[in-house]
PDB file of N, CA, C and O in Angstrom:
ATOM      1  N   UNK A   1      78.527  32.333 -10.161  1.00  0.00           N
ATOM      2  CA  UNK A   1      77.818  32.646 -11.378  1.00  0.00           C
ATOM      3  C   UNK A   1      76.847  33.797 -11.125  1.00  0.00           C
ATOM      4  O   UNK A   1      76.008  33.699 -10.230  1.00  0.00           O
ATOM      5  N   UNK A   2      76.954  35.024 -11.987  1.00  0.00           N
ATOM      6  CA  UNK A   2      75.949  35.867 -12.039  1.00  0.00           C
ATOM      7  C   UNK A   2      74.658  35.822 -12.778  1.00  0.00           C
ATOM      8  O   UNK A   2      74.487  35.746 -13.995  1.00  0.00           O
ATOM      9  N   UNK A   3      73.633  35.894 -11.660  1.00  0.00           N
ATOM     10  CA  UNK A   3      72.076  35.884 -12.711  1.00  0.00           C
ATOM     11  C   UNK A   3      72.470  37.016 -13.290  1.00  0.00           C
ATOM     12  O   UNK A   3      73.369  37.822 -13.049  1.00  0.00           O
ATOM     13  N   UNK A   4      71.139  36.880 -14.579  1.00  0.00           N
ATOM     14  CA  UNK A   4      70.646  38.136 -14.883  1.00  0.00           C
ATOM     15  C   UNK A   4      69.559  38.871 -14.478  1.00  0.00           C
ATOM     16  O   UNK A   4      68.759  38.277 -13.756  1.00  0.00           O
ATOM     17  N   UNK A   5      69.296  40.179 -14.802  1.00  0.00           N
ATOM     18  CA  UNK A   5      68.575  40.937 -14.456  1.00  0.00           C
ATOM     19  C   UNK A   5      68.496  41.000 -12.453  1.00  0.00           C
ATOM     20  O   UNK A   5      67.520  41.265 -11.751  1.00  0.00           O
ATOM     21  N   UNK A   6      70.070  40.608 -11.988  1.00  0.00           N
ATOM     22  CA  UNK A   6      70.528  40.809 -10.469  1.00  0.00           C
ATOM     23  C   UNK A   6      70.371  42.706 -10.202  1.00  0.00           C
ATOM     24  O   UNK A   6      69.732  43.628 -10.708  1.00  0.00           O
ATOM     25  N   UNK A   7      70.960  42.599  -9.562  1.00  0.00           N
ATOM     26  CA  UNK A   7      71.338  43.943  -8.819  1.00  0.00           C
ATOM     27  C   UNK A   7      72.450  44.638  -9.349  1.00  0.00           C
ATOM     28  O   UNK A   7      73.444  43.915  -9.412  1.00  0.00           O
ATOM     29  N   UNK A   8      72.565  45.414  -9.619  1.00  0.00           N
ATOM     30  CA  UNK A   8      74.293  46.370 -10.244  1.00  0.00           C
ATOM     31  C   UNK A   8      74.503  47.835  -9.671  1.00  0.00           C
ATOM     32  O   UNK A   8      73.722  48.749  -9.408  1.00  0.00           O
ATOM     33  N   UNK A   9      75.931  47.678  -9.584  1.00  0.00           N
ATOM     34  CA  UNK A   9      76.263  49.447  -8.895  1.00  0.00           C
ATOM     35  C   UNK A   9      76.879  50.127  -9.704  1.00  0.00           C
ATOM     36  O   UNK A   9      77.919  49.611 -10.113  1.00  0.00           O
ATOM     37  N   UNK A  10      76.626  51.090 -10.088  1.00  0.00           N
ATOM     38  CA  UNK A  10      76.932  52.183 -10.664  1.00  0.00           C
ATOM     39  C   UNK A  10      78.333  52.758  -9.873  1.00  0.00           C
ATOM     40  O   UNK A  10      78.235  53.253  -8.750  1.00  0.00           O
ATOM     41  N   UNK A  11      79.291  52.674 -10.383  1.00  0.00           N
ATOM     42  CA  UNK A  11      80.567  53.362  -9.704  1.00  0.00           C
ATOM     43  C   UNK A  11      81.057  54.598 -10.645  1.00  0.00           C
ATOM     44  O   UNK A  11      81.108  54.553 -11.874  1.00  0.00           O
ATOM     45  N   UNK A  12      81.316  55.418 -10.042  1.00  0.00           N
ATOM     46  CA  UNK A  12      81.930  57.002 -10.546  1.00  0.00           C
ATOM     47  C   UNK A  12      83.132  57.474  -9.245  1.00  0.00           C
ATOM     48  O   UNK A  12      83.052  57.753  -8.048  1.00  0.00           O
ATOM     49  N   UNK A  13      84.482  57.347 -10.500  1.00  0.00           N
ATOM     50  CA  UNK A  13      85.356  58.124  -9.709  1.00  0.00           C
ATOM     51  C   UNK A  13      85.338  59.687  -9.420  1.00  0.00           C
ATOM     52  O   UNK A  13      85.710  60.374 -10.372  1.00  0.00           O
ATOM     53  N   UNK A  14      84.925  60.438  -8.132  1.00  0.00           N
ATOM     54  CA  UNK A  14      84.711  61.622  -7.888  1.00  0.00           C
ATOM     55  C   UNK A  14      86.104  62.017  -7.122  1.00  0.00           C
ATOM     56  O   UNK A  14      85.971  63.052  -6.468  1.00  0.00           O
ATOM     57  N   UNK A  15      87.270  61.495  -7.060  1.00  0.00           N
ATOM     58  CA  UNK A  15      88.501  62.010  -6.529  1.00  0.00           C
ATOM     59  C   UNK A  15      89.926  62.149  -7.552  1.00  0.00           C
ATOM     60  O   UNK A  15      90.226  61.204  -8.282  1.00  0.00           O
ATOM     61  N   UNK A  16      90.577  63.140  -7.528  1.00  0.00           N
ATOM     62  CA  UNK A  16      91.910  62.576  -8.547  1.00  0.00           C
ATOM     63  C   UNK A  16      92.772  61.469  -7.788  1.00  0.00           C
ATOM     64  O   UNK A  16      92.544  61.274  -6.595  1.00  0.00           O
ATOM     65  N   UNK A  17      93.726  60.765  -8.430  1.00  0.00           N
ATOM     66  CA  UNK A  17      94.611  59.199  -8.394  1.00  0.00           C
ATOM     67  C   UNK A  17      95.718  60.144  -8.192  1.00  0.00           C
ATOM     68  O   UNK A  17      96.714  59.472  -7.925  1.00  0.00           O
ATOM     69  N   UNK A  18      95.976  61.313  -8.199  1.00  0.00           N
ATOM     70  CA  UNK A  18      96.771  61.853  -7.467  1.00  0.00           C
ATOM     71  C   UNK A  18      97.517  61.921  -5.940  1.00  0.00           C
ATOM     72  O   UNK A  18      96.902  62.505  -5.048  1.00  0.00           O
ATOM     73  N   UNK A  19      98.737  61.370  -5.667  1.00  0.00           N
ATOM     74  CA  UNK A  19      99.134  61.270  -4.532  1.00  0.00           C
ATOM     75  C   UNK A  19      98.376  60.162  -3.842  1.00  0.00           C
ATOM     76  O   UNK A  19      98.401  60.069  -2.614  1.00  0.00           O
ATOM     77  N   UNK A  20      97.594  59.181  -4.728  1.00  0.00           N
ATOM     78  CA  UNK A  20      97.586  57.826  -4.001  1.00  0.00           C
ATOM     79  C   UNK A  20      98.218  56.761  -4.217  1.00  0.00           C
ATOM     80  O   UNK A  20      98.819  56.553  -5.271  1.00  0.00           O
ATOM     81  N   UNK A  21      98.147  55.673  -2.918  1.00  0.00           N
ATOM     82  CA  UNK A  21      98.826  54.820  -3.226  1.00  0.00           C
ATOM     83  C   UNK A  21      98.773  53.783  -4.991  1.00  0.00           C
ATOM     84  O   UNK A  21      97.762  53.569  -5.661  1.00  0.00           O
ATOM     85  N   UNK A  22      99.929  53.424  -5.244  1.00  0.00           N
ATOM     86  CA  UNK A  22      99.736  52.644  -6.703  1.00  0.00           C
ATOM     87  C   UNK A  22      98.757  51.470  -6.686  1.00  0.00           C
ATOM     88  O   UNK A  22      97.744  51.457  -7.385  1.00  0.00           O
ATOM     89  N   UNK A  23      99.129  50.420  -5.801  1.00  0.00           N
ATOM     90  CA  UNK A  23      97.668  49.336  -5.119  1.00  0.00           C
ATOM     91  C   UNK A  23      96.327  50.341  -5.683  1.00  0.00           C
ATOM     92  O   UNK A  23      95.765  50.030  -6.734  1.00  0.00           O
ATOM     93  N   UNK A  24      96.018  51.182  -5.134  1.00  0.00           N
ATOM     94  CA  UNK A  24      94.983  51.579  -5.403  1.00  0.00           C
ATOM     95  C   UNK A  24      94.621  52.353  -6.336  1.00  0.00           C
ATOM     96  O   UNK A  24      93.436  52.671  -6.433  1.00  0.00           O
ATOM     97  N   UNK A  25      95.416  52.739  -7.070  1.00  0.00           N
ATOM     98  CA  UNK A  25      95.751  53.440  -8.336  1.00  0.00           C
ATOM     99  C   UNK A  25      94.987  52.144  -9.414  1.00  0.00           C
ATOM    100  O   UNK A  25      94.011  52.235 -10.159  1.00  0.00           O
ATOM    101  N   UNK A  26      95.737  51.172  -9.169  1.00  0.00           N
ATOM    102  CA  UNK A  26      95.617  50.008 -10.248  1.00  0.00           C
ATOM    103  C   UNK A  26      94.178  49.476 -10.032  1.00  0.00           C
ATOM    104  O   UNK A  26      93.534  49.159 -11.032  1.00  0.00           O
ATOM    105  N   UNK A  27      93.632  49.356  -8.821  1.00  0.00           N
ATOM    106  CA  UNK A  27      92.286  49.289  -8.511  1.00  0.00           C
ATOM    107  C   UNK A  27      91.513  49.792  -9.308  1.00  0.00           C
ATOM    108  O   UNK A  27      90.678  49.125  -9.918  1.00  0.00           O
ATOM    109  N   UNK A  28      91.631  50.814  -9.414  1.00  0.00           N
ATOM    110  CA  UNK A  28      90.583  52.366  -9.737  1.00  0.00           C
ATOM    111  C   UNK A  28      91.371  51.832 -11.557  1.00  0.00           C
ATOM    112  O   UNK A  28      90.614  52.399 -12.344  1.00  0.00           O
ATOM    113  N   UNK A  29      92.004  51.383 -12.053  1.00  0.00           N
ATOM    114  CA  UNK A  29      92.321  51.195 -13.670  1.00  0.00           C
ATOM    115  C   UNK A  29      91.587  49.845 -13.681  1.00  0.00           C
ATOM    116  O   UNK A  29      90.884  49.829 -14.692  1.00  0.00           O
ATOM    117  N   UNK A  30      91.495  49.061 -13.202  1.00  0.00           N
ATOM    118  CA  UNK A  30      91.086  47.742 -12.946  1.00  0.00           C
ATOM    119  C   UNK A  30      89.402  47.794 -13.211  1.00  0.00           C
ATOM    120  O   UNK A  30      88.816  47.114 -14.053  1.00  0.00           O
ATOM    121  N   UNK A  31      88.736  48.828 -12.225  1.00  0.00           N
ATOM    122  CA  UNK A  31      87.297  48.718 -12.295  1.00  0.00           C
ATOM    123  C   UNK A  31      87.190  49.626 -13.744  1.00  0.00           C
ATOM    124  O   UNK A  31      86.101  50.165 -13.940  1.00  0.00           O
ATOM    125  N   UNK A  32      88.232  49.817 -14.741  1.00  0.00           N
ATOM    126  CA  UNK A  32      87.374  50.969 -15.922  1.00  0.00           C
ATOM    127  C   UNK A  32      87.775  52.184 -15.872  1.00  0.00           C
ATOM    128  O   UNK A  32      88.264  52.567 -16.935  1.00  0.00           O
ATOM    129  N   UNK A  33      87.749  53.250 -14.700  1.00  0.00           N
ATOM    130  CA  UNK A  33      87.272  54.535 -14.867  1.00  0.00           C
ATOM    131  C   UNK A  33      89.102  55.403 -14.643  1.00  0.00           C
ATOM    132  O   UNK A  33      90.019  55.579 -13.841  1.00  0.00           O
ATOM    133  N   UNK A  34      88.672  55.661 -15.927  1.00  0.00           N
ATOM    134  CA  UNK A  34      90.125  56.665 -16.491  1.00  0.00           C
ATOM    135  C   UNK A  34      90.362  58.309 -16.054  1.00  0.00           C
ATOM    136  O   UNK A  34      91.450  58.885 -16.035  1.00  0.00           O
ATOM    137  N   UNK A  35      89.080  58.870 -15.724  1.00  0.00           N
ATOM    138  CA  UNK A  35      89.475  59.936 -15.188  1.00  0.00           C
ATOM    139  C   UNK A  35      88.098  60.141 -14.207  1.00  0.00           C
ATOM    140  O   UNK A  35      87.187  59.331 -14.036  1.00  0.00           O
ATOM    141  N   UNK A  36      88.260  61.545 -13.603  1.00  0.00           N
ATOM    142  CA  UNK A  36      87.301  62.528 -13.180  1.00  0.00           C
ATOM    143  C   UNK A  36      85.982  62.220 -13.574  1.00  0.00           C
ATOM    144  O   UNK A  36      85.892  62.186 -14.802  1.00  0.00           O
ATOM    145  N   UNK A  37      84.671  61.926 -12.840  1.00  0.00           N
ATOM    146  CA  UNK A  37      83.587  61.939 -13.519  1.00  0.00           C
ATOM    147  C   UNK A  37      82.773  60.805 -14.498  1.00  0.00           C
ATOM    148  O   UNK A  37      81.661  60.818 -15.026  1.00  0.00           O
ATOM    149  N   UNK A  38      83.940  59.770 -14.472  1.00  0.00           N
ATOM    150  CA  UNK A  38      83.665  58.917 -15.316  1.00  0.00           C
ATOM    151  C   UNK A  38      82.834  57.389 -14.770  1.00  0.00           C
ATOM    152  O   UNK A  38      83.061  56.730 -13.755  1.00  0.00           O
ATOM    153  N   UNK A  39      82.223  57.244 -15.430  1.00  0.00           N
ATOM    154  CA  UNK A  39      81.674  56.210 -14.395  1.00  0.00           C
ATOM    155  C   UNK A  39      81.201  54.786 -15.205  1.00  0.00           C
ATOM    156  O   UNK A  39      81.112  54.904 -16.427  1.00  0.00           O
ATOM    157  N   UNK A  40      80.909  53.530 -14.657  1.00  0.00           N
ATOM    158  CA  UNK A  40      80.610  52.062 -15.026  1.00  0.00           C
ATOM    159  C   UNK A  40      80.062  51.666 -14.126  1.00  0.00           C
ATOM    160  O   UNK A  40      80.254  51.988 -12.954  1.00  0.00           O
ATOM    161  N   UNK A  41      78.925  50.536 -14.747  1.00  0.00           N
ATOM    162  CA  UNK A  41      78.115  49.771 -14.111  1.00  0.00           C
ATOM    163  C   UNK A  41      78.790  48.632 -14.490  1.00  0.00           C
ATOM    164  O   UNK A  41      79.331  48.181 -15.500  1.00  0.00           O
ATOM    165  N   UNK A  42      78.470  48.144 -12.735  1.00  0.00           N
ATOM    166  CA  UNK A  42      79.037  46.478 -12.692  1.00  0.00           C
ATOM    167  C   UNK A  42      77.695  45.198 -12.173  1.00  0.00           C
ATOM    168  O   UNK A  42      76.629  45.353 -11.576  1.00  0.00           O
ATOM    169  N   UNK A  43      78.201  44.285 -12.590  1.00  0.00           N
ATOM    170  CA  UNK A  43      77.040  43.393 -11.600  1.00  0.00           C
ATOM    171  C   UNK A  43      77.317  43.284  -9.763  1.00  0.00           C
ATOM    172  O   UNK A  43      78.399  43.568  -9.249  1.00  0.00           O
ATOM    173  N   UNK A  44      76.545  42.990  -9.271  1.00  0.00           N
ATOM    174  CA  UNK A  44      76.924  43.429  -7.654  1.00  0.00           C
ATOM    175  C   UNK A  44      77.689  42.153  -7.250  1.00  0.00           C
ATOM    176  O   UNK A  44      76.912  41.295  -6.830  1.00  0.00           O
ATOM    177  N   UNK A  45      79.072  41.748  -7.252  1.00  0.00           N
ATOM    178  CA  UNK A  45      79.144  40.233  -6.676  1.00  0.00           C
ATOM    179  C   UNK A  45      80.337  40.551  -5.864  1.00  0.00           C
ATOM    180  O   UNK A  45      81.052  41.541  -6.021  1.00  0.00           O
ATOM    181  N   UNK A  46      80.470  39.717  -5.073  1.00  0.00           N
ATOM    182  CA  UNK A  46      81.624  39.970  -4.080  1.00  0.00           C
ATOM    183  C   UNK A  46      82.873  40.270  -4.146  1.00  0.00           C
ATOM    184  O   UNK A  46      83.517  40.641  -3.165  1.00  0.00           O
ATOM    185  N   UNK A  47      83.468  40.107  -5.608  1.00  0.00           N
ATOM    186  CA  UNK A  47      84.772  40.687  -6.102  1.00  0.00           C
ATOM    187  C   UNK A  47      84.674  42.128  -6.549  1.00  0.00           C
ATOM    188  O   UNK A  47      85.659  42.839  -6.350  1.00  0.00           O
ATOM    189  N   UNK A  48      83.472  42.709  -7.200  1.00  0.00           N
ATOM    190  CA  UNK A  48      83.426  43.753  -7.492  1.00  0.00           C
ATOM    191  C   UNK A  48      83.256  45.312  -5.921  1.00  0.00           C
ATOM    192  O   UNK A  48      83.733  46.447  -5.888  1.00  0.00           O
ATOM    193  N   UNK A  49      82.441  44.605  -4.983  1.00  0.00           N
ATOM    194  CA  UNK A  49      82.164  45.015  -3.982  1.00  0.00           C
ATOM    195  C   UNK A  49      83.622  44.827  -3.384  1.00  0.00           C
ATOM    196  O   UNK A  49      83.569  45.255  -2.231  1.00  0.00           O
ATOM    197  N   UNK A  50      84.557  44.494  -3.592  1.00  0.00           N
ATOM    198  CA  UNK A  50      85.486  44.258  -2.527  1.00  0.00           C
ATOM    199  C   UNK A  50      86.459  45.434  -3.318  1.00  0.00           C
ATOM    200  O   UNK A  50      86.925  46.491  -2.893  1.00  0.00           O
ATOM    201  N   UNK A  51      86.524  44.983  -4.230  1.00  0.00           N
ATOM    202  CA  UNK A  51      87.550  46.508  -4.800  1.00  0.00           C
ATOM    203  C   UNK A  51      86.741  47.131  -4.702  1.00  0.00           C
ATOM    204  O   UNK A  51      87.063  47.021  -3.519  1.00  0.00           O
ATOM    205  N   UNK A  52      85.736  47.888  -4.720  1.00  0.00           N
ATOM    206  CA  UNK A  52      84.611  49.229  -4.359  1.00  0.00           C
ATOM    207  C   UNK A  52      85.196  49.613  -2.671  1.00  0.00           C
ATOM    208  O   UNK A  52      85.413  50.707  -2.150  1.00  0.00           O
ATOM    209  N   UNK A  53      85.272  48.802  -2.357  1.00  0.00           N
ATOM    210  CA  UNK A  53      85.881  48.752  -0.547  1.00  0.00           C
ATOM    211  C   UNK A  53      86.842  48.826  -0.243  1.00  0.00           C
ATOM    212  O   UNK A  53      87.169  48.744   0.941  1.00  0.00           O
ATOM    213  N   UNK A  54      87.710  49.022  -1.274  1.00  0.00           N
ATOM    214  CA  UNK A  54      89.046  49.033  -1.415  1.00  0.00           C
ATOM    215  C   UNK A  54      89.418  50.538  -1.225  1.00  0.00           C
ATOM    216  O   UNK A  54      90.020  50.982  -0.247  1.00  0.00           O
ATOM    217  N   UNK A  55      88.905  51.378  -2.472  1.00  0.00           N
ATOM    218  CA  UNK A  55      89.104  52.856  -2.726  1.00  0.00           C
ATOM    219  C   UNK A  55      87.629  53.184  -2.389  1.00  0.00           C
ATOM    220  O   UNK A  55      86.932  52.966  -3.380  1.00  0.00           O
ATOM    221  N   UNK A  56      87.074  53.531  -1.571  1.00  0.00           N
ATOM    222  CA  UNK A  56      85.852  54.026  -1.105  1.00  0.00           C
ATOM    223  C   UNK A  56      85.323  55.491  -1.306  1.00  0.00           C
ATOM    224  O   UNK A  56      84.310  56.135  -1.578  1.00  0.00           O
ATOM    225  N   UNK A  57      87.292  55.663  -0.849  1.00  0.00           N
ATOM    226  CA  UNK A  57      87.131  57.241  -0.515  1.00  0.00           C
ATOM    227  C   UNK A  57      87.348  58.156  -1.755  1.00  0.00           C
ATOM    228  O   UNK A  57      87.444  59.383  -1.754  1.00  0.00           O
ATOM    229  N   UNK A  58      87.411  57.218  -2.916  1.00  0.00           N
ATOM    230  CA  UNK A  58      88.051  57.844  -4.114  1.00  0.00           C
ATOM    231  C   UNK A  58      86.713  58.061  -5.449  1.00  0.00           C
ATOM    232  O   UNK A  58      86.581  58.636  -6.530  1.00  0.00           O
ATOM    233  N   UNK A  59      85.903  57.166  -4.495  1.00  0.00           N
ATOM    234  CA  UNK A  59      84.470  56.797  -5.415  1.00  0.00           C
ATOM    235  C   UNK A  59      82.726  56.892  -5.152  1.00  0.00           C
ATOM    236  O   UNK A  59      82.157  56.745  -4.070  1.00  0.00           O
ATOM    237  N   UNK A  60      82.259  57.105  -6.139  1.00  0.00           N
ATOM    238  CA  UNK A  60      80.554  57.055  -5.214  1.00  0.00           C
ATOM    239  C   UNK A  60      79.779  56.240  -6.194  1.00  0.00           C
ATOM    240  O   UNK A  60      79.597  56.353  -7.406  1.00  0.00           O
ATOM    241  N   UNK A  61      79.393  55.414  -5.325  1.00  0.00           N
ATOM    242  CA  UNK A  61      78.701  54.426  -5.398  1.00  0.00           C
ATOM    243  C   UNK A  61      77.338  54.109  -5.168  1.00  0.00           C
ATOM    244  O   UNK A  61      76.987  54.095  -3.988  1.00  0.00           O
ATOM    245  N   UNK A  62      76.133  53.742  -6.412  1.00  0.00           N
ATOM    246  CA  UNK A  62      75.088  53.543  -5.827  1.00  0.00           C
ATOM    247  C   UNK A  62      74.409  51.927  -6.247  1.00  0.00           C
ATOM    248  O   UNK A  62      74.601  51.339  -7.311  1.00  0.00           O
ATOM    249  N   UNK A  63      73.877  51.613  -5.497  1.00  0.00           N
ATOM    250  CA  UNK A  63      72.926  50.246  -5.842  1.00  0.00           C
ATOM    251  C   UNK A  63      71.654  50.281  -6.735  1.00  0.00           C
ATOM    252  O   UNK A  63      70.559  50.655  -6.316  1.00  0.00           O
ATOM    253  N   UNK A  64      71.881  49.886  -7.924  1.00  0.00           N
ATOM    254  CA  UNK A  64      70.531  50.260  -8.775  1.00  0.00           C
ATOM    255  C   UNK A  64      70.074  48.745  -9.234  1.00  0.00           C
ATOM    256  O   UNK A  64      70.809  47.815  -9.566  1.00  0.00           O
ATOM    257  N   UNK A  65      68.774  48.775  -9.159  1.00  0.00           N
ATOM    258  CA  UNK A  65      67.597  47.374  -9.354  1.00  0.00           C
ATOM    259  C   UNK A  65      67.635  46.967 -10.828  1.00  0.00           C
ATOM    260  O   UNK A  65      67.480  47.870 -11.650  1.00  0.00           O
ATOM    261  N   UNK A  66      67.829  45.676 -11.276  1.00  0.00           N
ATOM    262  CA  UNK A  66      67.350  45.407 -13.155  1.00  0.00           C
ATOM    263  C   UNK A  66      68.973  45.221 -13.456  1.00  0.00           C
ATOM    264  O   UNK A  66      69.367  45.000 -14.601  1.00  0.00           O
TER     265      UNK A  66
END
């Protein structure tokens, strides 16, 4: 169960889905973000962090408070 007012990360895809694997293709459709630049806040919980860890290299990620 997620509190509120926890911890959340801000994710933005900064790579194209070009020439990657589909697994991780579907990842990166999974968390939201449809193209270039686009970005969503999630709550911080261990499923969300684990696909973030998934495509790392495809995304930037920060930890924001509230």
């Amino acid at each position: 169960m997620v509190s509120r007012g926890g911890k959340r990360l801000s994710v933005k895809l900064v790579r194209s889905l070009i020439g990657v694997r589909a697994s991780h293709r579907d990842t990166v459709r999974c968390l939201g973000l449809r193209r270039i630049n686009f970005s969503r806040s999630f709550p911080d919980t261990p499923v969300v962090r684990g696909m973030v860890a998934r495509v790392s290299y495809l995304l930037e990620c920060i930890e924001l408070e509230g």
